[in-house]
PyMOL Python script that loads the backbone (N, CA, C, O; Angstrom):
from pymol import cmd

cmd.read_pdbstr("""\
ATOM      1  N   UNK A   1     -26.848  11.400  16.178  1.00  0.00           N
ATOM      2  CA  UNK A   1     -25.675  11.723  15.392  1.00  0.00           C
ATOM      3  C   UNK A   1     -24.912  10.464  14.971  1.00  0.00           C
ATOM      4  O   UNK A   1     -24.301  10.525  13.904  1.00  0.00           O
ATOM      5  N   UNK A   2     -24.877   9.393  15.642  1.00  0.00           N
ATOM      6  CA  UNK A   2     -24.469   8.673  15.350  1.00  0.00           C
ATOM      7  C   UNK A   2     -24.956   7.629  13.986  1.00  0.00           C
ATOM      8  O   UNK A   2     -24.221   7.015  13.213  1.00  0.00           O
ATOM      9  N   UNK A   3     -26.368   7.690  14.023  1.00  0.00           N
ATOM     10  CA  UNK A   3     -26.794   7.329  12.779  1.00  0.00           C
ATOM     11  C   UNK A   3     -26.363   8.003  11.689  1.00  0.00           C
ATOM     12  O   UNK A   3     -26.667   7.516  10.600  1.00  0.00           O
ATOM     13  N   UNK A   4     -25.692   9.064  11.709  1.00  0.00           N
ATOM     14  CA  UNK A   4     -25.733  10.127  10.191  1.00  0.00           C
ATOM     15  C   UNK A   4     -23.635   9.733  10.112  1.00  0.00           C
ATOM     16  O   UNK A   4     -22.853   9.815   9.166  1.00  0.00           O
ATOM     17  N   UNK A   5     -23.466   9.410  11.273  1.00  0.00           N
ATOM     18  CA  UNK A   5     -21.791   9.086  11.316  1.00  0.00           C
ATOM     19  C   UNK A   5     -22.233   7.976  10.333  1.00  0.00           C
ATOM     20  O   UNK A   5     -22.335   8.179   9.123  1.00  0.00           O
ATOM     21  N   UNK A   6     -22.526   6.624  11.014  1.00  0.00           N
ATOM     22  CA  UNK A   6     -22.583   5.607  10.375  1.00  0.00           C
ATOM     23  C   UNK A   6     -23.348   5.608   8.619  1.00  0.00           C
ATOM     24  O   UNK A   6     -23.348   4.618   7.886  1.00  0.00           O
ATOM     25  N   UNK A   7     -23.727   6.477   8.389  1.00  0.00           N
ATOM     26  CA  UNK A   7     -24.531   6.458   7.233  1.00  0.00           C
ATOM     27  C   UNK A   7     -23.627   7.063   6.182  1.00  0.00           C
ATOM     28  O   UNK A   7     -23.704   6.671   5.017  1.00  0.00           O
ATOM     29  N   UNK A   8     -22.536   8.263   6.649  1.00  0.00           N
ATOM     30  CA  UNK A   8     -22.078   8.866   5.917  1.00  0.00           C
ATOM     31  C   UNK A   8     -20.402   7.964   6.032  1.00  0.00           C
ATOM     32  O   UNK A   8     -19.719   8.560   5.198  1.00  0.00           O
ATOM     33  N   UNK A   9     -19.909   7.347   6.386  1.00  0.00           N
ATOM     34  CA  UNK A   9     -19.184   5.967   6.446  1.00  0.00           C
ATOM     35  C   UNK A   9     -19.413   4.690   5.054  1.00  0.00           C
ATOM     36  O   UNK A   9     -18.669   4.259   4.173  1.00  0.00           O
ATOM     37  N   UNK A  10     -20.905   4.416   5.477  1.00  0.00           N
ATOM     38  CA  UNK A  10     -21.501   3.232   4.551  1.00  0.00           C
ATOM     39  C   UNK A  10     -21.219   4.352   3.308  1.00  0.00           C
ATOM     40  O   UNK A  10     -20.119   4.192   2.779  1.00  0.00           O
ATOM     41  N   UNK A  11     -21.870   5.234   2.870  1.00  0.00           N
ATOM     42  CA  UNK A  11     -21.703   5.614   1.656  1.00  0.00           C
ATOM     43  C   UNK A  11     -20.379   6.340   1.102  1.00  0.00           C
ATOM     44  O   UNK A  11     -20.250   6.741  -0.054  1.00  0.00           O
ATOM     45  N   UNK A  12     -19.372   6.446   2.169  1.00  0.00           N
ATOM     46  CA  UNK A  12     -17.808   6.670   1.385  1.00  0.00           C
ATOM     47  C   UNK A  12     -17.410   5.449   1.234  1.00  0.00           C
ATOM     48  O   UNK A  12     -16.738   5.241   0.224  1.00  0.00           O
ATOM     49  N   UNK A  13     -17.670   4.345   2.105  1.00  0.00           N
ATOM     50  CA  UNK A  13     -17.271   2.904   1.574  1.00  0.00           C
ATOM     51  C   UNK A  13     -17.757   2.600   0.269  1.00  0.00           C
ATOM     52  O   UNK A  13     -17.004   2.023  -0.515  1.00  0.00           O
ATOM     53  N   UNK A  14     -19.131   2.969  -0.132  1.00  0.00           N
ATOM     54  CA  UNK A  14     -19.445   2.323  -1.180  1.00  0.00           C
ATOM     55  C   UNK A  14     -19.412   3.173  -2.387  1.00  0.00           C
ATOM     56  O   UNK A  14     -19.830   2.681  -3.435  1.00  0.00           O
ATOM     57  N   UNK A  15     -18.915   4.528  -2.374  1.00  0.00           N
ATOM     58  CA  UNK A  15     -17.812   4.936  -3.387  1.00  0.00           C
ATOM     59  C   UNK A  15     -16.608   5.013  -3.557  1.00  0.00           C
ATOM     60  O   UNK A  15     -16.047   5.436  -4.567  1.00  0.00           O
ATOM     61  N   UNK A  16     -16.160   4.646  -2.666  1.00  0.00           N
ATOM     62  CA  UNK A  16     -14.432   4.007  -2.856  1.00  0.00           C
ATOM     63  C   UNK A  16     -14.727   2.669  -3.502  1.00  0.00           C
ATOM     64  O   UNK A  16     -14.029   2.600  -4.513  1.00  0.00           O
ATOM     65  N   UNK A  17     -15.522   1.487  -3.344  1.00  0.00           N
ATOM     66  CA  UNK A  17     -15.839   0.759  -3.792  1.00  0.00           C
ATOM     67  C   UNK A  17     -15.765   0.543  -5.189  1.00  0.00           C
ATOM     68  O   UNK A  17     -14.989  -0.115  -5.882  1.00  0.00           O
ATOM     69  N   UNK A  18     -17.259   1.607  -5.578  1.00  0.00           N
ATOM     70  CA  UNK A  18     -17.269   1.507  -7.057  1.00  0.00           C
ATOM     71  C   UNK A  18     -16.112   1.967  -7.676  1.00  0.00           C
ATOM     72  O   UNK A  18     -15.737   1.292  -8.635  1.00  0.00           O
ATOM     73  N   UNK A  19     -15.296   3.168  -7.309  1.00  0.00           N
ATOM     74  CA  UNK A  19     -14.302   3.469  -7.626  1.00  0.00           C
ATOM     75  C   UNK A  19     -12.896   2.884  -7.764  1.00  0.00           C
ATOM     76  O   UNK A  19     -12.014   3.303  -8.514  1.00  0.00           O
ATOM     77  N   UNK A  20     -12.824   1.829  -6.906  1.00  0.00           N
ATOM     78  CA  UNK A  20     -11.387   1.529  -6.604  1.00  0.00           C
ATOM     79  C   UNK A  20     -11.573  -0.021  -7.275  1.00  0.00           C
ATOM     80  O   UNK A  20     -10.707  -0.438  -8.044  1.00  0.00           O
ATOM     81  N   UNK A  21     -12.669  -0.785  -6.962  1.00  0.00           N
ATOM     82  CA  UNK A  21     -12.998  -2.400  -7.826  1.00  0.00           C
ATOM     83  C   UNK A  21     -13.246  -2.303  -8.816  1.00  0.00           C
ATOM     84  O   UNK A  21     -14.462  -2.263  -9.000  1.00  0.00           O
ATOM     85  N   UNK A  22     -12.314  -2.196 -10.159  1.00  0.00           N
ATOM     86  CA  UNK A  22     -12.981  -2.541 -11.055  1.00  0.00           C
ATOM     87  C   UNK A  22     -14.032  -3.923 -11.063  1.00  0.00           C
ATOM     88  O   UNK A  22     -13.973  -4.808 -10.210  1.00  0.00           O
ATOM     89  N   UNK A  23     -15.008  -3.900 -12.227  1.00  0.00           N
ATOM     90  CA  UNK A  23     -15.938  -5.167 -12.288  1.00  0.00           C
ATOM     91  C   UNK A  23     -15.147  -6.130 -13.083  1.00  0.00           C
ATOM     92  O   UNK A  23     -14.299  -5.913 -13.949  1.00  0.00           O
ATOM     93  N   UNK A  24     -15.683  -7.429 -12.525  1.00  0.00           N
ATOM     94  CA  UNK A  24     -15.168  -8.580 -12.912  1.00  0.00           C
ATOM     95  C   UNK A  24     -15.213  -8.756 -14.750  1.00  0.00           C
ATOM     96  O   UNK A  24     -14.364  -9.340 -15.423  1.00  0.00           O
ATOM     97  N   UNK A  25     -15.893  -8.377 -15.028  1.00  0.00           N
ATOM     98  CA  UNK A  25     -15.908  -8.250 -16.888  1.00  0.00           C
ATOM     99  C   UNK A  25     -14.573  -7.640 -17.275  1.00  0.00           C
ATOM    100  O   UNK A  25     -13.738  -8.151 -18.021  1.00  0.00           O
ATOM    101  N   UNK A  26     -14.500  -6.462 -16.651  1.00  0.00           N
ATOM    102  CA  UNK A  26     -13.722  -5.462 -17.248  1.00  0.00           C
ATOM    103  C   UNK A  26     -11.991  -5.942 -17.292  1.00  0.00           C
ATOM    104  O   UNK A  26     -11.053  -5.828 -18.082  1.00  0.00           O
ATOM    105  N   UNK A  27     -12.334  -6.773 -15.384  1.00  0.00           N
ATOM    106  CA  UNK A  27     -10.533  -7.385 -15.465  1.00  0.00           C
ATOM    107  C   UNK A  27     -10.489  -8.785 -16.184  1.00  0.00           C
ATOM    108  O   UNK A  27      -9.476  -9.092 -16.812  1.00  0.00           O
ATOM    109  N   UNK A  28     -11.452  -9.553 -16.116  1.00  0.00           N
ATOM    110  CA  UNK A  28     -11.349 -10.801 -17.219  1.00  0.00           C
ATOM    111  C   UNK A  28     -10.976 -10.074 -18.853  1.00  0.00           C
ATOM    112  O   UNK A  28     -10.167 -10.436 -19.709  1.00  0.00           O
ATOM    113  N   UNK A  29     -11.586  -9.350 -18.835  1.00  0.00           N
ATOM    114  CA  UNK A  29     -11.198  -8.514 -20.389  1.00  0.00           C
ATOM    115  C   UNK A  29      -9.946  -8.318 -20.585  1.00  0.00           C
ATOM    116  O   UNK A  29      -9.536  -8.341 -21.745  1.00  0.00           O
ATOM    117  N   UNK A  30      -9.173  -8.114 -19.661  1.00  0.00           N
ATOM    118  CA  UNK A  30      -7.991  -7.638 -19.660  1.00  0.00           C
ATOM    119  C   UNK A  30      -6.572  -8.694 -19.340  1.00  0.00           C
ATOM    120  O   UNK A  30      -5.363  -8.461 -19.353  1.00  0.00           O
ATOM    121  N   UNK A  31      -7.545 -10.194 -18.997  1.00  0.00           N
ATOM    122  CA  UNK A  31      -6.711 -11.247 -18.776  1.00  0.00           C
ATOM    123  C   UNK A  31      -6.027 -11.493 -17.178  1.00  0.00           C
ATOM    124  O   UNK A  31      -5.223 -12.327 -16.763  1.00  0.00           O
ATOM    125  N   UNK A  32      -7.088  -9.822 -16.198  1.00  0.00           N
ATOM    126  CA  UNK A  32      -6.845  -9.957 -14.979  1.00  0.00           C
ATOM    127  C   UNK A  32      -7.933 -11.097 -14.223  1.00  0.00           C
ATOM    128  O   UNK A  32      -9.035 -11.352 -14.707  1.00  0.00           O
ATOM    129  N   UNK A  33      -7.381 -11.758 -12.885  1.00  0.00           N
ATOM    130  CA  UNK A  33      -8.198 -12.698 -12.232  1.00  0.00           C
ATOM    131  C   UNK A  33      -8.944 -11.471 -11.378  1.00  0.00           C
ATOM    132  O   UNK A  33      -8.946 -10.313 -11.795  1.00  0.00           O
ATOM    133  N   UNK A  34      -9.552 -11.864 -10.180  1.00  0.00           N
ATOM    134  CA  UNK A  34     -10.318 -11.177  -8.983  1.00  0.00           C
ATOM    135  C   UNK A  34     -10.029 -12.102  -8.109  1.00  0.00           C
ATOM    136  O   UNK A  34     -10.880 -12.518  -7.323  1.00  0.00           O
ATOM    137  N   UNK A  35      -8.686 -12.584  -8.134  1.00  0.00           N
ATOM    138  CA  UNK A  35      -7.942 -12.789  -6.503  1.00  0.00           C
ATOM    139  C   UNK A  35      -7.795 -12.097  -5.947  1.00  0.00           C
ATOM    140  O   UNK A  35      -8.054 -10.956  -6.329  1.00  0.00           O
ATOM    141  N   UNK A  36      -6.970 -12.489  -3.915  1.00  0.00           N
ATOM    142  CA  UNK A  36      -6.911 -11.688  -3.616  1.00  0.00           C
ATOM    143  C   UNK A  36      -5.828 -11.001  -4.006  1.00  0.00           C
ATOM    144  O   UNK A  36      -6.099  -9.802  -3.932  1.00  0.00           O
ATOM    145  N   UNK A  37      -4.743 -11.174  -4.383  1.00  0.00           N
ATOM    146  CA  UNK A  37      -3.615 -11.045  -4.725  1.00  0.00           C
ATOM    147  C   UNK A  37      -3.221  -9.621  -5.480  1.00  0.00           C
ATOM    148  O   UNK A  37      -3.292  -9.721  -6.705  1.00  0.00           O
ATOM    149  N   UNK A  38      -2.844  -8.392  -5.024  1.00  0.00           N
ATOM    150  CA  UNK A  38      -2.703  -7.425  -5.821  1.00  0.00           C
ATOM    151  C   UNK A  38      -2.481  -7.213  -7.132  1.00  0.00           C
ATOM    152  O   UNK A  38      -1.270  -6.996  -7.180  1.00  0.00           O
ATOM    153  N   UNK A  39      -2.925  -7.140  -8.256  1.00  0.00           N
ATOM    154  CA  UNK A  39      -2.908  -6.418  -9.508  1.00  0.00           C
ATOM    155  C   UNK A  39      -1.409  -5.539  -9.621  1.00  0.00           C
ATOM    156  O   UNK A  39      -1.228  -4.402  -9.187  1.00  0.00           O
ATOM    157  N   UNK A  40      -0.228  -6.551 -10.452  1.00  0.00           N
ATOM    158  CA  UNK A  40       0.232  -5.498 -10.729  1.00  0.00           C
ATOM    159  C   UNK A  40       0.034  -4.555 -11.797  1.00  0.00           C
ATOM    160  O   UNK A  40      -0.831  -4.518 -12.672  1.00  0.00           O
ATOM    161  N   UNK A  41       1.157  -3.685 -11.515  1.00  0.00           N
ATOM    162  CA  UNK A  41       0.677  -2.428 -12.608  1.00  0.00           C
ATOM    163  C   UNK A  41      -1.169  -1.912 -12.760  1.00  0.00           C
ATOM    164  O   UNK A  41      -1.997  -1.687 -13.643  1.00  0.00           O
ATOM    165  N   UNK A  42      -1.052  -1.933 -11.128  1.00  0.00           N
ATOM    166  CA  UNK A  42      -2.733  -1.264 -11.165  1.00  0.00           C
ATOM    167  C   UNK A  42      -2.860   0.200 -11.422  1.00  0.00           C
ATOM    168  O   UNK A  42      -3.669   0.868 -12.067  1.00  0.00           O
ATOM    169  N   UNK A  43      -1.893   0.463 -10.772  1.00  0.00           N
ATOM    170  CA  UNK A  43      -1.069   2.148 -10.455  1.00  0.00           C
ATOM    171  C   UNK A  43      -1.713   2.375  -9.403  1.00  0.00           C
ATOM    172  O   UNK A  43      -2.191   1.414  -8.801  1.00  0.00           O
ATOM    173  N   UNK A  44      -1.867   3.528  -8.976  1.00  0.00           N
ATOM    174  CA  UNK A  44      -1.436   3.761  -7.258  1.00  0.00           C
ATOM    175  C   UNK A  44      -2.493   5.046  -6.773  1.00  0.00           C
ATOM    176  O   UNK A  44      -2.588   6.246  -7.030  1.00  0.00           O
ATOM    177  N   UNK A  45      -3.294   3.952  -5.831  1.00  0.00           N
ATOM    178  CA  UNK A  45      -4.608   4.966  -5.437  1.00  0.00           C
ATOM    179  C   UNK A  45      -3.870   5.765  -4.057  1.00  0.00           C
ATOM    180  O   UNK A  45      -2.776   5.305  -3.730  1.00  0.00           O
ATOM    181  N   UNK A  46      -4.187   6.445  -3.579  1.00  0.00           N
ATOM    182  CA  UNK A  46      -4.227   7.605  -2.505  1.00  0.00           C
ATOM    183  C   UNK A  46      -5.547   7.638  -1.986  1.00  0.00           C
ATOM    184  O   UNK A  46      -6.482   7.758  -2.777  1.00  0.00           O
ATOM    185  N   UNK A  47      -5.864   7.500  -0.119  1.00  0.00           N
ATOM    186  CA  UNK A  47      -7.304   8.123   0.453  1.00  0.00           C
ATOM    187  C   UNK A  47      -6.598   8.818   1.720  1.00  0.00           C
ATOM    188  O   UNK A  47      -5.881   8.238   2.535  1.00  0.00           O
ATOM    189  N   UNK A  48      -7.023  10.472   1.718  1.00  0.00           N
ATOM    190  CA  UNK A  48      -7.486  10.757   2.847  1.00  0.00           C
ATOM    191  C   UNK A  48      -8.917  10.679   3.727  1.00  0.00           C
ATOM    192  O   UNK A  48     -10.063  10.959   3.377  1.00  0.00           O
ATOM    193  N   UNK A  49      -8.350  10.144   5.120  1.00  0.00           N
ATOM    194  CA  UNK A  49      -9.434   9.933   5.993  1.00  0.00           C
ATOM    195  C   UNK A  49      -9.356  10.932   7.423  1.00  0.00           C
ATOM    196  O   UNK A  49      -8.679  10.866   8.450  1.00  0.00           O
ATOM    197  N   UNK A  50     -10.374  11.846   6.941  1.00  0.00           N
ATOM    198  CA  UNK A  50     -10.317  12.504   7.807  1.00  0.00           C
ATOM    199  C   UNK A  50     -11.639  11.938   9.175  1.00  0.00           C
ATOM    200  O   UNK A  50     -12.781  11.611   8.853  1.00  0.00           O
ATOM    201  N   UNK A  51     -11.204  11.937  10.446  1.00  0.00           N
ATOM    202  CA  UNK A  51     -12.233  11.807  11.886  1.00  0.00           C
ATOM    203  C   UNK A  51     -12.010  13.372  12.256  1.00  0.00           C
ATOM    204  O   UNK A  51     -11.065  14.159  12.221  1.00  0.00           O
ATOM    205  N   UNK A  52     -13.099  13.402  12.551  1.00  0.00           N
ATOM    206  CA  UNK A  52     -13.236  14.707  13.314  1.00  0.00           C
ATOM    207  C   UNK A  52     -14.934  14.829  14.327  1.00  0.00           C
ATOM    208  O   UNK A  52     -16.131  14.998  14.096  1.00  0.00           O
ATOM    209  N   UNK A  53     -14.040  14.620  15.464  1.00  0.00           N
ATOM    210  CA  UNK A  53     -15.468  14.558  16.202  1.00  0.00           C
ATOM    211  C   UNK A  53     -15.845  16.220  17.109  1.00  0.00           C
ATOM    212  O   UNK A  53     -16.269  16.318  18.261  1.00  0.00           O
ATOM    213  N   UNK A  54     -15.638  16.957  16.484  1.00  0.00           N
ATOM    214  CA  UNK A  54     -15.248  18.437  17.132  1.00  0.00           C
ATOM    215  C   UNK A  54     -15.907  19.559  16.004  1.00  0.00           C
ATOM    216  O   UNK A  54     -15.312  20.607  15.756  1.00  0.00           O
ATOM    217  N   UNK A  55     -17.325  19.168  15.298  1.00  0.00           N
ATOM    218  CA  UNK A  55     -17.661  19.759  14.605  1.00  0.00           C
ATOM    219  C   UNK A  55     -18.264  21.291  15.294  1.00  0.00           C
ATOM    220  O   UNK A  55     -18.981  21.380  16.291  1.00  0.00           O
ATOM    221  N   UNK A  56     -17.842  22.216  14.608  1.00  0.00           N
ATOM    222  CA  UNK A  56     -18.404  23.877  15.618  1.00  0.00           C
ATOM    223  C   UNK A  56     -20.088  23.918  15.331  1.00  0.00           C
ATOM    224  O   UNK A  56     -20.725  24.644  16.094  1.00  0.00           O
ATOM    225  N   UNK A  57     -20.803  23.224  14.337  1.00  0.00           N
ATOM    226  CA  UNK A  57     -22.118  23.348  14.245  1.00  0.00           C
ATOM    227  C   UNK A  57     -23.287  22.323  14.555  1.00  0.00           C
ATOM    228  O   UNK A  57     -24.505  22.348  14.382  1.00  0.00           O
ATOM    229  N   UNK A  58     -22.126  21.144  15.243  1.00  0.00           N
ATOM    230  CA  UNK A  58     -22.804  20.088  15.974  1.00  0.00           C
ATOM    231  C   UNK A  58     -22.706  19.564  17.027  1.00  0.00           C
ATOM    232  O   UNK A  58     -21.550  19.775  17.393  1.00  0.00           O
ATOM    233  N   UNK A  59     -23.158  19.063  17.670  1.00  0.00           N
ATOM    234  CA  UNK A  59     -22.757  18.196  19.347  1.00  0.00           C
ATOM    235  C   UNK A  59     -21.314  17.675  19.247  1.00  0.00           C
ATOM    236  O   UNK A  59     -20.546  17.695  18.285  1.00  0.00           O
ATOM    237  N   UNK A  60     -21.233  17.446  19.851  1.00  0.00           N
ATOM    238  CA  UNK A  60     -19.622  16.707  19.962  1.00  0.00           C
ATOM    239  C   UNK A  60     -19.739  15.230  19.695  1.00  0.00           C
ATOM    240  O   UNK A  60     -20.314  14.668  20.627  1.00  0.00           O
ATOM    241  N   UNK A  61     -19.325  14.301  18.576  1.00  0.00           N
ATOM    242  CA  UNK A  61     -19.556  13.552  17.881  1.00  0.00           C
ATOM    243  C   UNK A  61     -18.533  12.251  19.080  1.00  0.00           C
ATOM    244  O   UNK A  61     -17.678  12.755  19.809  1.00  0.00           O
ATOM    245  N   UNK A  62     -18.686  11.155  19.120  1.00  0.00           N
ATOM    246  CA  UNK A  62     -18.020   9.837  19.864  1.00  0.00           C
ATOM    247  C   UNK A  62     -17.107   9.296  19.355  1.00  0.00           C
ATOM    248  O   UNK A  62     -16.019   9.070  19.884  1.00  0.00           O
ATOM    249  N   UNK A  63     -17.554   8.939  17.915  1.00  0.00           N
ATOM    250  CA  UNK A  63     -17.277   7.656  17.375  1.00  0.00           C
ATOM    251  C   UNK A  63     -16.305   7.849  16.006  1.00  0.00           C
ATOM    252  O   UNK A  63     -15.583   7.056  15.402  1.00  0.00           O
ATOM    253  N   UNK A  64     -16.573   9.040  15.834  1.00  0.00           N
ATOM    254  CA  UNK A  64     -15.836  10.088  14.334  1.00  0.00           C
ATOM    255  C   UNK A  64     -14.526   9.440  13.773  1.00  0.00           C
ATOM    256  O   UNK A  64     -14.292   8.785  12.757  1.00  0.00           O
ATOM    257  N   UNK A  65     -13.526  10.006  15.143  1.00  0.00           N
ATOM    258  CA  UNK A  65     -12.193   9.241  15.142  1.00  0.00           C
ATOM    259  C   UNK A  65     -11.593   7.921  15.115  1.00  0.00           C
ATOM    260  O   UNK A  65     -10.685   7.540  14.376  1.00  0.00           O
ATOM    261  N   UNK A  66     -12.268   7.205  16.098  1.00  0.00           N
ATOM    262  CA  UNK A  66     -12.143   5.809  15.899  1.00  0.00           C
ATOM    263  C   UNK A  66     -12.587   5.168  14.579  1.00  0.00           C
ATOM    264  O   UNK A  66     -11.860   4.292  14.111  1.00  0.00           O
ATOM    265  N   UNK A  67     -13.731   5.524  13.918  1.00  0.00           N
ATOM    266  CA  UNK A  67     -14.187   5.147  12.316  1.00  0.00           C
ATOM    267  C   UNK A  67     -13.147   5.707  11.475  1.00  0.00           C
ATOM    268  O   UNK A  67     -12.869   5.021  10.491  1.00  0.00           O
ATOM    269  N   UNK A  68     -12.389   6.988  11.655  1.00  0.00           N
ATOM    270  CA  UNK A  68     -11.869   7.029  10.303  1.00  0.00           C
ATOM    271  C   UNK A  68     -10.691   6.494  10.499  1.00  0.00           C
ATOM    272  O   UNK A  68      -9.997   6.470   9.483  1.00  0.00           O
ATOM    273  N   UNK A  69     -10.083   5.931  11.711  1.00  0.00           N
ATOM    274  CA  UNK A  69      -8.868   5.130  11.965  1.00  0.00           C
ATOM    275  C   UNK A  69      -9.130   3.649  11.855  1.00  0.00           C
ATOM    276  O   UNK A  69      -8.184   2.864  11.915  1.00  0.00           O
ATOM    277  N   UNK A  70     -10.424   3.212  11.688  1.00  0.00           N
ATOM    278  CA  UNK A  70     -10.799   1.869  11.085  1.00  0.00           C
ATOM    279  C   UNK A  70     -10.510   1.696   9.575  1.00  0.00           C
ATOM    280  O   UNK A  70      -9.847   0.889   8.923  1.00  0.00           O
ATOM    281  N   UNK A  71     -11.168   2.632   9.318  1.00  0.00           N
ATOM    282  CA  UNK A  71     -11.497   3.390   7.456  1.00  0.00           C
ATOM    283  C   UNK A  71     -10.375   2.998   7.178  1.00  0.00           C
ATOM    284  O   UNK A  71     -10.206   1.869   6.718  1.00  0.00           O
ATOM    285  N   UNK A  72      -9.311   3.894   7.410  1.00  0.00           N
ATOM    286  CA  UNK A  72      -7.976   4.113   7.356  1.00  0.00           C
ATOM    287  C   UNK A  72      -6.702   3.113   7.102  1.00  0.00           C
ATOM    288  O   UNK A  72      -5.791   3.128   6.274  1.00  0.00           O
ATOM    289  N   UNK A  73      -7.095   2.102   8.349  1.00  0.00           N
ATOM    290  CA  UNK A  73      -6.674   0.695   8.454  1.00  0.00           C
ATOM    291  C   UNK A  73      -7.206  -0.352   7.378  1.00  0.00           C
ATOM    292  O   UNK A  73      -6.581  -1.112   6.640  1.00  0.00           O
ATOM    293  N   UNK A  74      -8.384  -0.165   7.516  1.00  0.00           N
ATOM    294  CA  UNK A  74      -8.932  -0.978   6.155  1.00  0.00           C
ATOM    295  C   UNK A  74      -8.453  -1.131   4.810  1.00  0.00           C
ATOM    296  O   UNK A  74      -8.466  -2.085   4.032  1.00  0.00           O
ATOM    297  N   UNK A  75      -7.953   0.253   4.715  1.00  0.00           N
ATOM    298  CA  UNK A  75      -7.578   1.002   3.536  1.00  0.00           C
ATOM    299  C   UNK A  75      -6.116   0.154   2.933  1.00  0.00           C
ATOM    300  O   UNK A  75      -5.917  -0.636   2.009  1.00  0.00           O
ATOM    301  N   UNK A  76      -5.298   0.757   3.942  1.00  0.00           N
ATOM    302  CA  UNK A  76      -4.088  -0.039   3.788  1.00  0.00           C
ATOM    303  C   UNK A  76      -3.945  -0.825   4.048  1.00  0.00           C
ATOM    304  O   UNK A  76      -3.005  -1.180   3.336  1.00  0.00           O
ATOM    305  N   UNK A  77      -4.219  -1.710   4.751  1.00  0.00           N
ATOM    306  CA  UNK A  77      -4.002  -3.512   5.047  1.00  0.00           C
ATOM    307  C   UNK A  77      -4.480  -4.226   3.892  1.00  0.00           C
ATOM    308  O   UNK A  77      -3.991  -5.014   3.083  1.00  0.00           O
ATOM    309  N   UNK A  78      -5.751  -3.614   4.113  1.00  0.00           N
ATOM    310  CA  UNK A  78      -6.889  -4.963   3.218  1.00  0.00           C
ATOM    311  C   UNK A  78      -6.658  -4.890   1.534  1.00  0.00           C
ATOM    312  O   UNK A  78      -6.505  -5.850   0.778  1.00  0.00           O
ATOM    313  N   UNK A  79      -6.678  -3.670   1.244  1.00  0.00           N
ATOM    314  CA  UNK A  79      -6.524  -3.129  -0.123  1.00  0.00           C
ATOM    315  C   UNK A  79      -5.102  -2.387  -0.485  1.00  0.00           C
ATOM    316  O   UNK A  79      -4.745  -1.784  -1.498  1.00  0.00           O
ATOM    317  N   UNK A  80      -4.823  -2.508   0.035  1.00  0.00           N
ATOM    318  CA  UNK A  80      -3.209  -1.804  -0.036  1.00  0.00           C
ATOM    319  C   UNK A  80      -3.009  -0.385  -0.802  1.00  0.00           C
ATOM    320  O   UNK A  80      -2.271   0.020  -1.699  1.00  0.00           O
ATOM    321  N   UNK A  81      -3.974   0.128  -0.047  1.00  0.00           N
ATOM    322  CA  UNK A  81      -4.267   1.978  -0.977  1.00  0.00           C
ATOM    323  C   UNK A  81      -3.135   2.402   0.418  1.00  0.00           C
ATOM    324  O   UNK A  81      -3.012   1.926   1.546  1.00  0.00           O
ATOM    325  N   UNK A  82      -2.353   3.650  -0.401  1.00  0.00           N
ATOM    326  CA  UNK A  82      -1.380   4.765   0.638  1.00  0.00           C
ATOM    327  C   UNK A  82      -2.880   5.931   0.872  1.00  0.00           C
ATOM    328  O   UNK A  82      -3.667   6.511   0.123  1.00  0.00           O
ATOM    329  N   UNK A  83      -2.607   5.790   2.692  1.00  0.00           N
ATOM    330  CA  UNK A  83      -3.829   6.324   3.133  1.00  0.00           C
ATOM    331  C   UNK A  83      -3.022   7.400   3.998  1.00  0.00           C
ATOM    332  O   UNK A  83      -1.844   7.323   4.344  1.00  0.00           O
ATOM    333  N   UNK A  84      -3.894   8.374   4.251  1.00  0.00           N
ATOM    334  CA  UNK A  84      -3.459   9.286   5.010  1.00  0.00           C
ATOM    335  C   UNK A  84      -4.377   9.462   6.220  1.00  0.00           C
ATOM    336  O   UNK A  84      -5.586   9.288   6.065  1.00  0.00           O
ATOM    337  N   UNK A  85      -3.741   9.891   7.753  1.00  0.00           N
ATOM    338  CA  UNK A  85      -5.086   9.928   8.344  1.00  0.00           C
ATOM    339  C   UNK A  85      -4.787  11.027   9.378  1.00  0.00           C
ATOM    340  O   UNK A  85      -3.847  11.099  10.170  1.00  0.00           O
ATOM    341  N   UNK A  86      -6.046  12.048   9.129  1.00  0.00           N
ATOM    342  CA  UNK A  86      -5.851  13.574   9.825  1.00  0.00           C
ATOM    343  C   UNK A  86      -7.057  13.359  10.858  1.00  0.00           C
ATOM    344  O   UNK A  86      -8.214  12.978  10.678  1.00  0.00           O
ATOM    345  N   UNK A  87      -6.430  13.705  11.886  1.00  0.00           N
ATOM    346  CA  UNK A  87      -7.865  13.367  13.070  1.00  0.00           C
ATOM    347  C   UNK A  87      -7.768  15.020  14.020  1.00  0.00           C
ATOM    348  O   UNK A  87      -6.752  15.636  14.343  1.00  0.00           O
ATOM    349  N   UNK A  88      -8.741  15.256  14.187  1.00  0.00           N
ATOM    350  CA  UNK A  88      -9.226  16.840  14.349  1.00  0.00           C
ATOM    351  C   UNK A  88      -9.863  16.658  15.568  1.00  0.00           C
ATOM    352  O   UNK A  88     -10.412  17.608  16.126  1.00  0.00           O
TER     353      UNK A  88
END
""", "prot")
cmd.dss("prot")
cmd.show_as("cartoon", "prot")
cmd.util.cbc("prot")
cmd.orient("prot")
């Protein structure tokens, strides 16, 4: 189970990704850099992160909660998205 935790993790990371970075063409186009430095007037993403290691149709999961309170943290520190975090 833990492989399918970690797998299904890697691939919400890497559609928040495509979703949330624009590509470097698109912000040079626009006269934006790809510092780290927030973008103003980016406008204003939102993620809920839900952990839930208490699934009724699976084993009882370890690691669920602690990942989406990483997720979570990531979220808002690193990238400065307003995150929400529901743990079950």
């Amino acid at each position: 189970m833990k492989k399918k935790t970690l797998l299904a993790l890697f691939v919400l990371s890497l559609l928040l990704a495509a979703v949330l970075w624009p590509s470097a063409a698109r912000m040079q186009g626009r006269g934006l850099t790809t510092g780290a430095a927030p973008v103003a007037n980016a406008g204003r993403y939102y993620a809920l992160v839900i952990g839930n290691n208490a699934y009724t149709s699976l084993p009882k999961l370890k690691t669920a909660e602690a990942d989406a309170r990483e997720v979570e943290k990531l979220l808002r520190e690193a990238l400065h998205i307003k995150s929400f975090l529901h743990i079950k």
